[in-house]
DOSEDO-888698 format. One record per residue (C-alpha): chain; residue in three letters; x, y, z; residue number from 1. Coordinates in Angstrom, 2 decimals, m for minus. Layout:
<nodes>
- c,r,x,y,z,k
- A,ALA,X,Y,Z,NUM
...
</nodes>
This chain:
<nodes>
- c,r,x,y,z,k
- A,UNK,158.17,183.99,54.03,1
- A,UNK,158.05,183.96,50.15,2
- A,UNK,157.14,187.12,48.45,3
- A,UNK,154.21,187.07,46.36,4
- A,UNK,154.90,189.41,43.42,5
- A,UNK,150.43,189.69,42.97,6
- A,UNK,148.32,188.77,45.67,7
- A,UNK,145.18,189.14,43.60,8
- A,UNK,146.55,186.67,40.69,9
- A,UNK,146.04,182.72,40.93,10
- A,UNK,147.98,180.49,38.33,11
- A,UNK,146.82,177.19,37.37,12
- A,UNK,149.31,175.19,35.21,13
- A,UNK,149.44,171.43,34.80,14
- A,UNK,148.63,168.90,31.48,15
- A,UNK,146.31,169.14,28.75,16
- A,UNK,142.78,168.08,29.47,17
- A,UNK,143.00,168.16,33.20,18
- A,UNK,140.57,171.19,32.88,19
- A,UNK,142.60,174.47,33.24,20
- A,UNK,140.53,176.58,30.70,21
- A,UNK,137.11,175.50,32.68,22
- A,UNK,138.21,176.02,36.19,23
- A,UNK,139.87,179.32,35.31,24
- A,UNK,136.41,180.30,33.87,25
- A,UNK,133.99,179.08,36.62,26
- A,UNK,136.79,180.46,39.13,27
- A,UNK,136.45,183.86,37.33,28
- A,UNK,133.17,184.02,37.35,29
- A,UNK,132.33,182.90,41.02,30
- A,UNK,134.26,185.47,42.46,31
- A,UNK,133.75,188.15,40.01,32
- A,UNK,137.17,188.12,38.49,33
- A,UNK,139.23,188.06,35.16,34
- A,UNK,139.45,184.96,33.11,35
- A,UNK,142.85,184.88,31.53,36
- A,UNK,142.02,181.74,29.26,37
- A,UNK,144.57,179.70,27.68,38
- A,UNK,146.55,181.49,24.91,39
- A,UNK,145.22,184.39,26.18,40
- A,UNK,148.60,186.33,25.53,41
- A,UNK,147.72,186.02,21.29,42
- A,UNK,146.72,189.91,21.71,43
- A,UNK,150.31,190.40,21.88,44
- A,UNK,151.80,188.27,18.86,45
- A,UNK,150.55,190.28,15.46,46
- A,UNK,153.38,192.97,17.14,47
- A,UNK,155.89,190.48,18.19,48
- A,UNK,159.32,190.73,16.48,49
- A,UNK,160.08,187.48,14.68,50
- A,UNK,164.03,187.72,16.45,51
- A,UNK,162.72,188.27,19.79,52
- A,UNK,160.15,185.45,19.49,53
- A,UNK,160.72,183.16,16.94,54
- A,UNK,159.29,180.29,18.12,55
- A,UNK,155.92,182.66,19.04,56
- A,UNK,155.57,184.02,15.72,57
- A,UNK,156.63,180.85,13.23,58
- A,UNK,152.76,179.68,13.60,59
- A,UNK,151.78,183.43,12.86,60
- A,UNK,154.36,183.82,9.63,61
- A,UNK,154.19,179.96,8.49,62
- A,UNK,153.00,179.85,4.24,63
- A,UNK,153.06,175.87,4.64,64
- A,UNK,151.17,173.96,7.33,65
- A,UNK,152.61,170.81,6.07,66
- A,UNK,155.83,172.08,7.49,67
- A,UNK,154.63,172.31,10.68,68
- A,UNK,153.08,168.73,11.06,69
- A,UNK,156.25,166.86,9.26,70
- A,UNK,158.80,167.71,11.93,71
- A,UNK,160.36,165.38,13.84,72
- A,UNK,158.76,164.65,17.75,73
- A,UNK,162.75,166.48,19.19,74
- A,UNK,161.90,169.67,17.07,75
- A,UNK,158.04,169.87,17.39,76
- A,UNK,159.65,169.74,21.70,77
- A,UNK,161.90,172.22,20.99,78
- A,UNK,159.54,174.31,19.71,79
- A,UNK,157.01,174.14,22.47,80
- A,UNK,159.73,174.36,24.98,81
- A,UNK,160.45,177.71,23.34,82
- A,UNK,157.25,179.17,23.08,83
- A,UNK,156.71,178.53,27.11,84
- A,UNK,159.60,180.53,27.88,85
- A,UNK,158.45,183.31,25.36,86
- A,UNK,154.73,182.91,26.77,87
- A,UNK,156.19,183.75,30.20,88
- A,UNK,157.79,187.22,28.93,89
- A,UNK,154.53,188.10,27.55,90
- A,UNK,152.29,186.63,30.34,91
- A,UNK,154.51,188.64,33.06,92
- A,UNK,154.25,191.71,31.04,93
- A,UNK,150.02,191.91,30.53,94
- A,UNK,149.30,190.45,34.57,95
- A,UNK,151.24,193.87,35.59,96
- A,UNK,148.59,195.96,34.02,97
- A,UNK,145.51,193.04,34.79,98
- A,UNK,146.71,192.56,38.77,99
- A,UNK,146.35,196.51,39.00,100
- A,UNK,142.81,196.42,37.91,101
- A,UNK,141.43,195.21,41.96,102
- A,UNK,140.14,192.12,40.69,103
- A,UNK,140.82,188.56,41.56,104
- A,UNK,142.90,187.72,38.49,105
- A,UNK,142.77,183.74,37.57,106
- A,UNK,145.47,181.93,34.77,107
- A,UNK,145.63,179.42,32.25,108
- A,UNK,149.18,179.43,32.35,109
- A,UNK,152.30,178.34,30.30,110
- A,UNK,154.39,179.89,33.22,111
- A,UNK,157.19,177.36,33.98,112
- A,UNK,157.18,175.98,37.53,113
- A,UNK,160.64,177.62,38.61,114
- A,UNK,159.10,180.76,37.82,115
- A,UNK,156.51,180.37,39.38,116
- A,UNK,158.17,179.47,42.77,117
- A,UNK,159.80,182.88,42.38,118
- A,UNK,156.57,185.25,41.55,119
- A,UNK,153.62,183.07,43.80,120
- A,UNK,153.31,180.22,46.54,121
- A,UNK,150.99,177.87,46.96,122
- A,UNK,147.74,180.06,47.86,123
- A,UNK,147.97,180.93,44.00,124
- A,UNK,149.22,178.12,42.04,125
- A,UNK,147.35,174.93,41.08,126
- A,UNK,148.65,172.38,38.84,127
- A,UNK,146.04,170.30,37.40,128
- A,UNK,146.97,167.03,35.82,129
- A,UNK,145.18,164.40,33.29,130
- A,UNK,146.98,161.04,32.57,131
- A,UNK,149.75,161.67,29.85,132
- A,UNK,147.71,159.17,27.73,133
- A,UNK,144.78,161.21,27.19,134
- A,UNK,146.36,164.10,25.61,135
- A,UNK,147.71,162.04,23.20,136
- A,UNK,144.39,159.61,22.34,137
- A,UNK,141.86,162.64,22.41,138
- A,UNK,143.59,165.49,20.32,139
- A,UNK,141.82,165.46,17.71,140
- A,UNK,138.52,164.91,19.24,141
- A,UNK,137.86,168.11,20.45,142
- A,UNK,135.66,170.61,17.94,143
- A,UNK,138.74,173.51,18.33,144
- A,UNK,139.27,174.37,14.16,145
- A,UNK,142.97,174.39,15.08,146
- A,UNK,142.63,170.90,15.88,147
- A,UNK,140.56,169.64,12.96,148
- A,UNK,142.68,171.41,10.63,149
- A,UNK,145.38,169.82,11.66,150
- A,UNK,143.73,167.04,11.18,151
- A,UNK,142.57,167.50,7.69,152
- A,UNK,146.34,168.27,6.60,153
- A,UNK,147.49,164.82,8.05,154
- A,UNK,144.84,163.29,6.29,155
- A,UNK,146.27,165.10,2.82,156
- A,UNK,149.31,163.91,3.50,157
- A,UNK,150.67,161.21,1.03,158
- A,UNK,150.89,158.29,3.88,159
- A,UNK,148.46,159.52,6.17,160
- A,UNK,148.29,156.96,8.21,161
- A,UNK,152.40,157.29,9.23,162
- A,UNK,151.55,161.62,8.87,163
- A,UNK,149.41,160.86,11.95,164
- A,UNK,151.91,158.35,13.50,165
- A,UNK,154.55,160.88,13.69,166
- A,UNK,152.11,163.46,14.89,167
- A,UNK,151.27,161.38,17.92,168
- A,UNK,154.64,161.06,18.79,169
- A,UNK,155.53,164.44,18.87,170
- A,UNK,152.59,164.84,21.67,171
- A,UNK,153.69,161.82,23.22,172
- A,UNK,157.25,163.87,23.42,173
- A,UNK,156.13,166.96,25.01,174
- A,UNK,153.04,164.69,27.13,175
- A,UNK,155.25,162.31,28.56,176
- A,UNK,155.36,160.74,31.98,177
- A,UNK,158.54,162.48,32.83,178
- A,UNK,156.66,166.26,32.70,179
- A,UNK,153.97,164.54,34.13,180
- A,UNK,155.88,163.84,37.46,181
- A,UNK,157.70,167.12,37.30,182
- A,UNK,154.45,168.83,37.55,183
- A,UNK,152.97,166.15,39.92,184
- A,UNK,156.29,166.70,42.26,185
- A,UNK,156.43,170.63,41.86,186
- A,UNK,155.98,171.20,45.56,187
- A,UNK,152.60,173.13,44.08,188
- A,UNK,149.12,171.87,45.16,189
- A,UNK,148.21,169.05,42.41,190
- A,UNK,144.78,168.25,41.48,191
- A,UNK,144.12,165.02,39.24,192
- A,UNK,141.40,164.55,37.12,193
- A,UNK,138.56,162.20,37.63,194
- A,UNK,135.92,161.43,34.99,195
- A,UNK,133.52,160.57,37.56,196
- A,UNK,133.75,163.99,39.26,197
- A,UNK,131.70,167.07,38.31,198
- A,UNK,133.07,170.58,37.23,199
- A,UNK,131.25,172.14,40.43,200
- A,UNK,132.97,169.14,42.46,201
- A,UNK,136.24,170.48,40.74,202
- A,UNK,135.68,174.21,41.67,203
- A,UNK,134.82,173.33,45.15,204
- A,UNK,138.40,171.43,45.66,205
- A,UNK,140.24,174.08,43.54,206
- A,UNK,138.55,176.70,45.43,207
- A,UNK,139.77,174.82,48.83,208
- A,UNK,143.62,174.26,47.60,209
- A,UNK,143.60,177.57,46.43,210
- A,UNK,142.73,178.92,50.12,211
- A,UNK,139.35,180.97,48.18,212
- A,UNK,136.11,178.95,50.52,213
- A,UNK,134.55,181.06,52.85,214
- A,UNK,135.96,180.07,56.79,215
- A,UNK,132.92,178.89,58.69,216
- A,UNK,131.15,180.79,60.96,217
</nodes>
């Protein structure tokens, strides 16, 4: 029997747009608990020491955007691939002091699944997953001002049209089909998204993978 380092704390990993931030939030408030919403460790990074995190804190000490949307699709990986396994260090630290508060405790998480085979089990992980395509075609349709302002830079850029090209590949790199199937195969419960279904559909089958419904009477 795996040991479950917090019984009160349910993960839910997965893709972009498969609805992590919105289940976490109608999960919290259903049963009363804390919403740890994506990103949610940012109280953290205005202390974080630039060695000890450096892919955490180049967003937080960059003086040119442009630099950040004119790398190449292997270094804009790299760099997410670094700031998971930084997330985790901070994400571990603040659910020791959030599990200890008696509250169901629910995650938007950037935990990485080997981790979280060593500090959970499948009552309290969820991956939710959204075709790789989607991440990629609807980026910059969401309102979120990080989003638009990247997109404002790419359209400064002096070829905007291949600023953008290059940008799309570097989601295509870290959105690709091969950490699509390493999520989908994780041995976690997986739940896919469907446009047809609603979000109270969606907490209703999260609730049930997530072992949370009420056993009949």
């Amino acid at each position: 029997m795996q040991n479950v380092r917090w019984e009160n704390v349910y993960f839910i990993n997965g893709t972009a747009y498969a609805g992590k931030s919105t289940m976490v939030k109608m999960l919290a408030e259903k049963h009363g608990g804390i919403a740890c919403e994506e990103n949610y460790h940012d109280q953290l990074s205005a202390g974080l020491d630039r060695e000890q995190f450096p892919c955490l804190t180049y967003t937080r000490d960059l003086e040119n955007w442009s630099d950040f949307i004119r790398r190449t699709p292997a270094e804009y990986e790299a760099w997410i691939n670094g700031c998971t396994q930084e997330c985790t260090v901070l994400e571990l630290k603040l659910l020791e002091g959030l599990s200890s508060r008696g509250k169901k405790v629910f995650v938007d998480t950037n935990i990485p699944v080997p981790v979280l085979r060593e500090i959970s089990d499948n009552k309290h992980v969820l991956i939710m997953l959204a075709d790789p395509e989607i991440s990629v075609n609807r980026f910059f349709q969401r309102p979120d001002k990080e989003k638009q302002f990247l997109y404002q830079l790419l359209l400064q850029e002096p070829d905007p049209a291949l600023a953008l090209e290059n940008f799309r590949a570097c989601l295509k790199r870290i959105n690709s089909q091969k950490n699509y199937d390493a999520f989908l195969h994780s041995g976690f419960p997986v739940l896919l998204r469907e446009e047809h279904r609603t979000p109270e559909e969606t907490l209703q089958l999260a609730e049930e993978k997530l072992g949370l419904t009420e056993p009949p009477v």
